[in-house]
N, C-alpha and C positions, 0 to 999 in steps of 0.2 A: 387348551389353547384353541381358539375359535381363527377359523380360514378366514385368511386376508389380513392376518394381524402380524405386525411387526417381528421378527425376532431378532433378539439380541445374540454379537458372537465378540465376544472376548478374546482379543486375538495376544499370543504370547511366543517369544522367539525363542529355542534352544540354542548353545551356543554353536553349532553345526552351523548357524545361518551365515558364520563369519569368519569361521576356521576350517582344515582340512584335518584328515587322520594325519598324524605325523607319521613321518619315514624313518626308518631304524636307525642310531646316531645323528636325528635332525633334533634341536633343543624344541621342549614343547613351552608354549603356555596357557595352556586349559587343563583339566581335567571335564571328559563330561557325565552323564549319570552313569554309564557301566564303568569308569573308569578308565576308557581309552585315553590315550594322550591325544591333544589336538595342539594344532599349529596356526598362530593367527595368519589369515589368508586376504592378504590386501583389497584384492577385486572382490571377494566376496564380502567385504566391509564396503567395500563404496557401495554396491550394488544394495547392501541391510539397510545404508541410508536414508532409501527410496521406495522400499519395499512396504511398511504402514501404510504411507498414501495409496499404492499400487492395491493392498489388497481391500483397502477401502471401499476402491472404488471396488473392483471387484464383488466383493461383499455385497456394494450396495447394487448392482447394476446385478446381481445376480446371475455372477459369469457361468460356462461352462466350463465342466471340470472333468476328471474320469478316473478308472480306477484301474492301476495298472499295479504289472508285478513286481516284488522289491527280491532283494537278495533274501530278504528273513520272513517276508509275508506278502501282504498287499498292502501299498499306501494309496493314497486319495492324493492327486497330483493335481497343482493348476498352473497354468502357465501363465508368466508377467513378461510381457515385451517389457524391455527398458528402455530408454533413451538410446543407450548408443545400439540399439537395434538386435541384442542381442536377446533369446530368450530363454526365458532361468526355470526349470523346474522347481517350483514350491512344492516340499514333500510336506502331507499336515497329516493329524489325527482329528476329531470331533470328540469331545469326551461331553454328556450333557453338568447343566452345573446343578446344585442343591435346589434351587429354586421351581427348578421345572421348567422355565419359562426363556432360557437362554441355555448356549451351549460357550465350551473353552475350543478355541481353533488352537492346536497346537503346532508351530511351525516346528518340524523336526528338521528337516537340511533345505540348502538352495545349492543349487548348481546350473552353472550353464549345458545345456540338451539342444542337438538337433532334433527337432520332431518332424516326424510322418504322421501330419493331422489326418491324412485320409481313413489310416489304419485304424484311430482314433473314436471309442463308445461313447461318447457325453454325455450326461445330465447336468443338470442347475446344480449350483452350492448348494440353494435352499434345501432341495432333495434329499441329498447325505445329514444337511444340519437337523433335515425335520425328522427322520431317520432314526438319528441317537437321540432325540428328543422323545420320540414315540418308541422306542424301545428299551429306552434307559439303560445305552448303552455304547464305550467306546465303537466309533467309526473311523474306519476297518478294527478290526477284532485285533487287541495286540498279540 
């Protein structure tokens, strides 16, 4: 890959992005990949709506992003204001693709988060995406 050239990012949703864990005796209707039960989650459906455009732009505008800590590891978080003002943590992964020359942005969950940007490390998306690209290799480590 030669500096200053385009990369491609394949963006794809888990079904986290529109359900929650279900609650003990609540009816599920998901399964997702470890087999938790999920529960479709209204506002987090209107908010997936909007979320392609949202991280489009993103993508293309080369937002800042950072990498905080999750309960199981570290995810790679980016933040989307929405329209009605509220803002949703995007939890992702980077996995590079066979070609070499693009990466898979994997959306693993959204939810709404108060953030303390002060506290806040940043880098560019491009950074992490160039990252797994050049190391051939999921970003964050699962």
């Amino acid at each position: 890959m030669n500096a200053g050239t385009d990369l491609i990012v394949e963006v794809v949703f888990s079904n986290h992005v529109y359900t929650e864990r279900t609650k003990r005796g609540v009816r599920h209707h998901a399964v997702d990949h470890h087999g938790t039960r999920r529960t479709f989650d209204y506002d987090r459906y209107q908010m997936s709506k909007h979320l392609g455009n949202a991280l489009r732009a993103k993508i293309g505008d080369n937002a800042l992003t950072h990498v905080s800590k999750s309960y199981g590891g570290t995810d790679n978080l980016v933040f989307v204001e929405m329209d009605d003002g509220r803002t949703w943590a995007i939890v992702y992964c980077l996995t590079p693709r066979a070609d070499s020359l693009s990466v898979r942005m994997e959306v693993l969950s959204a939810h709404p988060k108060l953030i303390e940007s002060k506290a806040v490390s940043r880098r560019n998306l491009s950074y992490f995406a160039r990252k797994c690209l050049y190391e051939k290799r999921r970003i964050p480590n699962a």
